[in-house]
N, C-alpha and C positions, 0 to 999 in steps of 0.2 A: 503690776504697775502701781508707783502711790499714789494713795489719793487726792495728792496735790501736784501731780509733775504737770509739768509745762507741757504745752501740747507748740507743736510744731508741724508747719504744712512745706515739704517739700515739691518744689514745680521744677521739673525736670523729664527731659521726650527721650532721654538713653538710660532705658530700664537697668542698664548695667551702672553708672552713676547713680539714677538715685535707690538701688538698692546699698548702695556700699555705703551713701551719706544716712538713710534711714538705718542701716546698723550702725553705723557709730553712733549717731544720736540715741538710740534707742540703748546703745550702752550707756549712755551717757547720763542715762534716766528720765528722758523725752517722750511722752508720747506723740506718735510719727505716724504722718498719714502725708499720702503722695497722690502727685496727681501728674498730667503729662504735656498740661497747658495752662497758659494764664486763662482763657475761658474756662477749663476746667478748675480753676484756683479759685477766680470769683465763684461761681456757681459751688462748691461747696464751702465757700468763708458765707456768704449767703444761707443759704440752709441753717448750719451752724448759729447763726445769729438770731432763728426767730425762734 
């Protein structure tokens, strides 16, 4: 991954969607991270920020 790609948070609860959307973005040259709920979204955009 470069050391500047754009990070990208995928929220989606059909493991089969957001697996197909995190590989394309991750072709895309995104780094991808998912999660399965909007609680789960905040809770790590949180983290992430301190």
């Amino acid at each position: 991954m470069a050391p500047n790609a754009q990070s990208v948070l995928v929220v989606e609860d059909e493991a089969s969607i957001a697996s197909f959307v995190s590989l394309y973005l991750k072709n895309a040259g995104y780094e991808v991270r998912t999660v399965a709920s909007g609680r789960d979204a905040l809770t790590s955009v949180e983290k992430d920020e301190c």
